[in-house]
N, C-alpha and C positions, 0 to 999 in steps of 0.2 A: 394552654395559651394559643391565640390565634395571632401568626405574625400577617397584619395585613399588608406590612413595608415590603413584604419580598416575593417574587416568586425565580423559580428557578426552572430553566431551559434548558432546552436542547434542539440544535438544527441536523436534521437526517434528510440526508436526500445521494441520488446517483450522481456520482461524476461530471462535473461540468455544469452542473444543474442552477448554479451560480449564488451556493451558500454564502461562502467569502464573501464575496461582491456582496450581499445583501446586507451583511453582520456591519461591513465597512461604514453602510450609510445607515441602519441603525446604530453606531454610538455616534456617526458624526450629529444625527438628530435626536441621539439623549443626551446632548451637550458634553459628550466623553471629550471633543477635540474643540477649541474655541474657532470661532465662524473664521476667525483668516488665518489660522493652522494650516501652515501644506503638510499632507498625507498623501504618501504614498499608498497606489494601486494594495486590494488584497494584503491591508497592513497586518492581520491573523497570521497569516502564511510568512513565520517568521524564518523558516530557514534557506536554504542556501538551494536544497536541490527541491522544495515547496516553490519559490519561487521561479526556478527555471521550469519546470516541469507545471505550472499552472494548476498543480493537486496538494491536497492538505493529506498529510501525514499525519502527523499527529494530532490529537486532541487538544484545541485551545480554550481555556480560559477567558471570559472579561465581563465588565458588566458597565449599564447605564441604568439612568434616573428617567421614568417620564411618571410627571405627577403625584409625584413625593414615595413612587413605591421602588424599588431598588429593583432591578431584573439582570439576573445572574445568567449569561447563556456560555453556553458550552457550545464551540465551533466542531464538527465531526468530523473524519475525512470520508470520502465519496468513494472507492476503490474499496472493493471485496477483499483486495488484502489485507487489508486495514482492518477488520470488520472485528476484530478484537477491541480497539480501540473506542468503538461504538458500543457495544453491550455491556463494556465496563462502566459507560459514564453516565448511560441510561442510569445506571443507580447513582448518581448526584441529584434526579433532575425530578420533576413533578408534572410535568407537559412537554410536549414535541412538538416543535413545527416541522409537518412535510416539507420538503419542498419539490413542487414537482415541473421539469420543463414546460411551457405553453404548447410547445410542438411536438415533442419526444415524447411528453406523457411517462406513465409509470415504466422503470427500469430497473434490472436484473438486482439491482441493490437498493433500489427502493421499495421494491417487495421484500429483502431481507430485512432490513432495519426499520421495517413497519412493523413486518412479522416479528420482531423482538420487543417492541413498544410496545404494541397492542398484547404480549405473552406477561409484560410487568403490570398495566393492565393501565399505562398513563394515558389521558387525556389529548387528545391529538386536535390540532390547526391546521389546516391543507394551505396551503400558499402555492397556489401558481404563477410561476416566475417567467421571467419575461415575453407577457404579453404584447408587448411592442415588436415583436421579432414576425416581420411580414409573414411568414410560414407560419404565425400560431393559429393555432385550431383551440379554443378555451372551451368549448363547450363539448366537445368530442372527450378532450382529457380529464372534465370534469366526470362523463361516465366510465370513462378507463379507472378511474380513481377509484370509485365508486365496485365497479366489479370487483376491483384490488382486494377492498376491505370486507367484500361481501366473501371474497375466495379465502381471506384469513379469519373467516370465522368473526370476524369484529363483532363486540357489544351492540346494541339496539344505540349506545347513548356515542359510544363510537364512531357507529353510522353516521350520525346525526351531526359532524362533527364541521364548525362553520370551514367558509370558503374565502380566504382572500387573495385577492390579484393585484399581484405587485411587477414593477420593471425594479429590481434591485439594483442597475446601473445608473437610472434617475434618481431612485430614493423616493418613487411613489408608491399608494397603495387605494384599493380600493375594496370597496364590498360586495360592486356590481361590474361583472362579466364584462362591461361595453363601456365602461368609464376608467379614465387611467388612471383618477387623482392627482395629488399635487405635493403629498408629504406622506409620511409612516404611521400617522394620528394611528388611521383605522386598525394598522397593525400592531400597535401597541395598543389600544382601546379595548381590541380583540382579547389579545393575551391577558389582561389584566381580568376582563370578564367571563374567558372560558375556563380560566386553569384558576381554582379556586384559593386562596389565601393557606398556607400552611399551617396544619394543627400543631404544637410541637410543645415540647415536657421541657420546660426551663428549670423545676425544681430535681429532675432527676440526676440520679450520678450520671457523667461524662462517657460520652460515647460517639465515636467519631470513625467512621467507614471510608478505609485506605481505598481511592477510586484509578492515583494516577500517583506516579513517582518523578520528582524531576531533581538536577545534582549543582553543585554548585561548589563551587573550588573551595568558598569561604568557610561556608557553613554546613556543607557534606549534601546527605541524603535529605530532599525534603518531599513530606508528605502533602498531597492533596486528596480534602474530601470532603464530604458537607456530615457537620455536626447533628446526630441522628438524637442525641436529649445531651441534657445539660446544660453548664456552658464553659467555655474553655479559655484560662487563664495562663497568662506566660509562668513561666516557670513553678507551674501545677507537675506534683509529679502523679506520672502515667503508669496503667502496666498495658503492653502490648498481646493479644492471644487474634484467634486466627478462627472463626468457623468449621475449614476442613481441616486443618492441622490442628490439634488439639494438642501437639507439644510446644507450641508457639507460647512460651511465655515470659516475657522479658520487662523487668523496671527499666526508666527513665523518666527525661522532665522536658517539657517543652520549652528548649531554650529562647524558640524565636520564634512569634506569633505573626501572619499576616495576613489580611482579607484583601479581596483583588478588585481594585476601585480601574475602570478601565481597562489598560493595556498594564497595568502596574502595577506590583506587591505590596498594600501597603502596611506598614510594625502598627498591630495594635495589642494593648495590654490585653483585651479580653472579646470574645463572640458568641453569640447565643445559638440556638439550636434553628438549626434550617438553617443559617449561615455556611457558606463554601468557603475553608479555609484554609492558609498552609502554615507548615510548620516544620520548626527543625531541632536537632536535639537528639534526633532516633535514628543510630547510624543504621539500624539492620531491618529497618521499616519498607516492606514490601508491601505490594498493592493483592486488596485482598483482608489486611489486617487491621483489625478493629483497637484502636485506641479507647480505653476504659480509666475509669479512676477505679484507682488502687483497692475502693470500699468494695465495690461491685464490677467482678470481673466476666461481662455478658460479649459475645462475639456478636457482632451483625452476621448473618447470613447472606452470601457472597455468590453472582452467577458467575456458572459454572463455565469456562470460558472455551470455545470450540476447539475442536482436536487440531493439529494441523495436518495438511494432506498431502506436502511436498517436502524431501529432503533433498540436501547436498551435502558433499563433506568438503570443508574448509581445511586446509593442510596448506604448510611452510613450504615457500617457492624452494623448489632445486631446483631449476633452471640454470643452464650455464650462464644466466646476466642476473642469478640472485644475490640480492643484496645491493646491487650498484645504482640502485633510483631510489629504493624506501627507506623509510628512518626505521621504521618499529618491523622490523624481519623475522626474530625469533621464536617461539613454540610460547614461550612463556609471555613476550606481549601478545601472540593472537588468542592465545586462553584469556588472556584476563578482560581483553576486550570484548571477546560474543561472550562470557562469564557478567561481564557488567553490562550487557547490552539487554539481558536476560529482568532487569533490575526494572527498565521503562516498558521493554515488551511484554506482555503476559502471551500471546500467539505464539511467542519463539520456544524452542525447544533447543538446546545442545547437551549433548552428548561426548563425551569422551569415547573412543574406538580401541581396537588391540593397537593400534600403532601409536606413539607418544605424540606425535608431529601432526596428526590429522583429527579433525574433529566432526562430528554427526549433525548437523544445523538444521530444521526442519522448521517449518513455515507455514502461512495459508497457501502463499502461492508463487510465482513467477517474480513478479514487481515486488513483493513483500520483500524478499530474500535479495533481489538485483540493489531494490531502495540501502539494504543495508551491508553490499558487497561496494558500492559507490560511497555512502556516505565514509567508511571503513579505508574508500582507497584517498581521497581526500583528507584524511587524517591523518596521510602518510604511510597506511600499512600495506606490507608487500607480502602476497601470500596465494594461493591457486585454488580453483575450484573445480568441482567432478561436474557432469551434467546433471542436469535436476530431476531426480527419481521420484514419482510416487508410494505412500506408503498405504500398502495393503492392508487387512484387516481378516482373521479369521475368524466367523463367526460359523458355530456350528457343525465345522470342518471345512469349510466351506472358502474359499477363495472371496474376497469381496474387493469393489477399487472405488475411490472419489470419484462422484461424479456430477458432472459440473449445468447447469442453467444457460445454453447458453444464449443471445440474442442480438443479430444480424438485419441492421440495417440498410438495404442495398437498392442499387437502381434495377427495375425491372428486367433488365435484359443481363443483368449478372446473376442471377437465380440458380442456372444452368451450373456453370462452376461451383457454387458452394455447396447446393443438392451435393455434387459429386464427389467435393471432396471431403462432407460430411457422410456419404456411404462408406470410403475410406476408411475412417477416423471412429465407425462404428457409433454416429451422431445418430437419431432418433427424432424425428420430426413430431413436435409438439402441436404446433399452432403456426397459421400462413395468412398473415392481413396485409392489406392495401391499404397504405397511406399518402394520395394524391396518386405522384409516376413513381414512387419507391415502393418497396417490398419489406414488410416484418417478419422474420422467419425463427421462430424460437424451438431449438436442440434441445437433447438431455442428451451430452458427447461424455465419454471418458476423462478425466483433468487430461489421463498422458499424452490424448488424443489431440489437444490445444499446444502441447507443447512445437514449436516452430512453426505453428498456423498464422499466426497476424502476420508475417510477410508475406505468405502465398496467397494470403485473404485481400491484402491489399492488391498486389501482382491483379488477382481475377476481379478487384470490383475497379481496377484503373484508379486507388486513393478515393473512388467514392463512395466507400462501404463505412459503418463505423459497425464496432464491435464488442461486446460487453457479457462476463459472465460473472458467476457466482457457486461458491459451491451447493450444491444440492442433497445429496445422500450419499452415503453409501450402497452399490448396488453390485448383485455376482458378475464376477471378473467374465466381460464382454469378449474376452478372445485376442489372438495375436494382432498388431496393429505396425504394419510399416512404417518406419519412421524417415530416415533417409535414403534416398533414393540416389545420393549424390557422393564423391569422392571426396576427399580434399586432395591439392597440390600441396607436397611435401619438399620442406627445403635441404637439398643434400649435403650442406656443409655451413660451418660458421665463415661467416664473413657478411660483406658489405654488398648490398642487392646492388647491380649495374644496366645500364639499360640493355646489353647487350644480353645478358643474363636472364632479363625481362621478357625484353622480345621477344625468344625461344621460346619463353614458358608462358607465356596470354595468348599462344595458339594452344594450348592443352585445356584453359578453362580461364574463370574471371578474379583476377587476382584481387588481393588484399591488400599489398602493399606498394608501392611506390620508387622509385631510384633514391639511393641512400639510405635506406634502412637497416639497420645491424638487422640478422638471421642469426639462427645457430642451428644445426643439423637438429632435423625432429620438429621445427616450428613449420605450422599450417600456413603460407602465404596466402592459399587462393582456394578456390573451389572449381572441382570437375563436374561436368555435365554426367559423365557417365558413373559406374557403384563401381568401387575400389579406389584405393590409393595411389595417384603417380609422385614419385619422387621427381622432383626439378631442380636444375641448378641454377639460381640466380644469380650467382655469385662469379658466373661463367664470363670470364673475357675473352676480347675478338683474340686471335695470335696474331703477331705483327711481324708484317717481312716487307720488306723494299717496292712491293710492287703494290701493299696501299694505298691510299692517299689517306691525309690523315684526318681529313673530311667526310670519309664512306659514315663515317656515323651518323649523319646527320642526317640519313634517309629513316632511320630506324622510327619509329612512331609509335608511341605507348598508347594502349588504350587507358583513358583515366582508373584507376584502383576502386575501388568499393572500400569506403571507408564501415567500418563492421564498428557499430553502438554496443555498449554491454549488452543491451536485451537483445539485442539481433546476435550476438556471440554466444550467447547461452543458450537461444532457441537452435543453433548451429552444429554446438558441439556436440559429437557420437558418443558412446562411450567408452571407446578408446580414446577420448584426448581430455584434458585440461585446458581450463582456463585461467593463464598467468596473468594475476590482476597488482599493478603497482601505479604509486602515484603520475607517472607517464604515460603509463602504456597499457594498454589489456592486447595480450597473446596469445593466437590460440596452437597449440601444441600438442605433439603425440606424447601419450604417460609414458611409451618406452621410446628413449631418444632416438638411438640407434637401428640403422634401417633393417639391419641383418638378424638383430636381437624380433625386432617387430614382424620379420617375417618370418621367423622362426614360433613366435608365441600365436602368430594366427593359423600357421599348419595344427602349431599343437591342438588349437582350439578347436579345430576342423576333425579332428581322429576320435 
């Protein structure tokens, strides 16, 4: 049977490229929102830190009507962390629309998630997005595109694959390079005549490919995926099996049936095959696993989702202020939570350690792992982390490391610095183009090599560099790489930071913290210019005798603190310290409190 009522999407594109924003005024023009509905900006981007941060985390859901055919799109997120999130859902979907900036042209993760499109072997749309942005260049990025898919090997029919040009923040679209249009017609017209109507087995037994997971207090664990034959009825009972686990096999019954009209889930009794649907019923339903009827027990065949290249160990605050800001502090909430976090993530890995209290967390990358140490402290969990380690790979006998794509956009006369401190960083010069007075400079650097690079990246391009990688291969371990060059300022006792305390210690380097802030002997205030650790007392007051005035303080003058972000605190930390992360506060801290204890374990390490 041919369903010609449906097709189903996917939008892939880099970072900022203005997927959201595009999806927004497609359903607002497939009548998803009625004409004097206020909606809110990037209405996709449903969470908390999606919307602060301007990037899509997870994988969205929704669909509109134009012209009585139903179009299912799947919103991606843009960030190479994420890029789990993206290979899974390619298998829901039948067509892809690129999307690729007017000006920026093809980027670090638009060659990934092409290269993953073009490997399932779908149908591709290029969308050049906003062409109204005075810097676009449309005809330049139409041959950058173009090389792209020549460089991934693309099909002949792939090649061939149309062009439209849309401003996503108007909700126009066109067919011609020099025309801006007036509505999304073209774009939908497009989709409907490139990506062809779905073949699909409505008489066969039930089989339905677990694509995504999401939870719900009500009704527990539910599945999302698009019905691969059959068709699926509420409470039909199911048996659950798995592709690569071939011990996966569990009965149950679809209690609760929905298909996603919109932004919304909505109960239907029954759905047909090429339908994307959710369901609930199946408490131990992981993504990955093929839902069958009971007659015929067939797995879908499931990609294989990429290793990850970054660890940290997550481990219960001992901190002498543990306990006194989070609600959820103990061994057994922070297992159960990166244990359940394990349920939405397929990129994540954890691990259990020889120590009961610390756990093995491993990731795509930097932001993957930060997104979920944030969203984690906002929950209320209080808990500390190591610095973020790369994981090696031995192939051969052979040492091998991550290694990362990476791509630098700078003003010409900042060139000088990045060369340099990609010689450092043992970065490898790929490719070096001119675009207008800026500079495209594309690495193959080490992952470990990025770690605390975006602040010194920004320092050398003066904030007007952007910066963008991905991972690339595995490749033999490049050799020793300096990492910090810098000390920290050590606080020598617990108590209360004073200014008098202060102003002693912002001649030794550039502090962290501010007057009034609790310390405890072993917490990082500040950072030193020069390698090794100074101990400082901030906690130091003037002594008082008769011949003050009680006014002498008022010459004293703080230089303002550097307030230190999570990701600028974990690009920071050595590997002697920790980072104590609670609903208040992120601290950054030596693993041995004790100053004597710490200088005693660095001789040892020294002999």
């Amino acid at each position: 049977m041919i369903r010609e009522d449906l097709r189903n999407i996917a939008i892939i594109a880099h970072v900022d490229h203005g997927k959201t924003t595009l999806v927004d005024q497609m359903l607002k023009q497939g009548g998803t929102f009625r004409e004097n509905q206020v909606v809110e900006e990037r209405v996709m981007d449903s969470g908390a830190l999606e919307k602060e941060r301007g990037i899509t985390i997870l994988a969205k859901n929704t669909s509109l009507h134009y012209n009585g055919v139903k179009i299912n799109v799947v919103d991606t997120p843009g960030h190479a962390d994420f890029s789990g999130e993206v290979e899974r859902v390619l298998k829901m979907v039948s067509g892809v629309l690129i999307l690729v900036d007017a000006a920026e042209g093809p980027m670090p993760q638009t060659r990934f998630v092409t290269q993953k499109a073009l490997e399932m072997g779908h149908r591709l749309i290029i969308v050049v997005n906003k062409i109204d942005r005075p810097d676009a260049r449309v005809n330049e990025v139409i041959d950058e595109v173009l090389e792209l898919l020549m460089d991934l090997n693309a099909s002949d029919e792939q090649l061939e694959s149309p062009f439209v040009f849309c401003s996503g923040r108007d909700g126009t679209s066109s067919l011609d390079a020099n025309e801006k249009g007036t509505d999304l017609k073209p774009l939908f017209q497009t989709i409907l005549d490139q990506f062809p109507p779905l073949e699909v087995d409505e008489t066969g037994d039930l089989q339905i490919l677990v694509s995504s997971i999401d939870y719900n207090e009500y009704v527990g664990r539910i599945g999302i995926g698009r019905i691969e034959r059959g068709v699926a009825k509420q409470n039909a009972d199911v048996t659950v099996c798995n592709f690569n686990h071939k011990e996966v096999n569990t009965r149950g019954k679809l209690v609760g049936l929905y298909e996603i009209e919109g932004l919304n889930r909505v109960p239907c009794e029954s759905a047909k095959a090429g339908d994307i649907v959710c369901f609930a019923g199946l408490d131990k339903i992981n993504i990955g696993d093929t839902v069958c009827a009971s007659s015929l027990i067939e797995p879908v065949p499931f990609v294989k989702i990429s290793d990850p290249t970054v660890e940290m160990i997550f481990s219960v605050n001992d901190s002498p202020f543990a306990g006194k800001e989070g609600k959820f502090v103990t061994t057994r909430h922070l297992r159960e939570r990166l244990y359940r976090e394990l349920l939405r993530d397929v990129s994540l890995r954890v691990e259990d350690t020889d120590s009961a209290d610390s756990f093995r967390v491993s990731g795509r990358g930097e932001m993957h792992l930060s997104i979920l140490i944030e969203t984690m402290r906002r929950e209320g969990y209080e808990f500390q982390v190591s610095s973020p380690k790369v994981l090696y790979k031995d192939i051969d006998g052979e040492k091998y490391e991550p290694v990362e794509r990476l791509i630098v956009d700078v003003p010409e006369n900042s060139t000088g610095p990045v060369f340099q401190s990609m010689g450092e960083r043992k970065g490898e010069l790929l490719h070096m183009t001119a675009i207008g007075s800026r500079m495209r400079l594309e690495f193959l650097v080490p992952a470990r090599g990025l770690f605390g690079y975006k602040s010194e990246f920004l320092t050398d391009t003066k904030g007007e560099g952007v910066m963008s990688s991905v991972f690339f291969e595995y490749q033999p371990y490049k050799g020793e790489i300096t990492r910090k060059l810098t000390g920290s300022l050590v606080a020598f006792e617990t108590g209360e930071a004073v200014t008098y305390g202060l102003y002693n210690a912002q001649g030794r380097g550039l502090l962290f913290i501010g007057a009034g802030t609790t310390v405890y002997e072993g917490m990082v205030v500040g950072v030193s210019p020069k390698e090794g650790d100074i101990n400082v007392n901030v906690c130091k007051t003037k002594h008082l005798t008769n011949t003050r005035s009680s006014s002498s303080d008022d010459a004293l003058r703080l230089i303002p603190p550097k307030k230190m972000s999570l990701e600028e605190s974990l690009e920071y930390i050595g590997d002697d310290e920790l980072l104590e992360i609670t609903p208040l506060n992120v601290r950054i801290r030596k693993q041995i409190l004790n100053g004597e204890l710490r200088a005693k374990a660095r001789a040892k390490a020294k002999q």
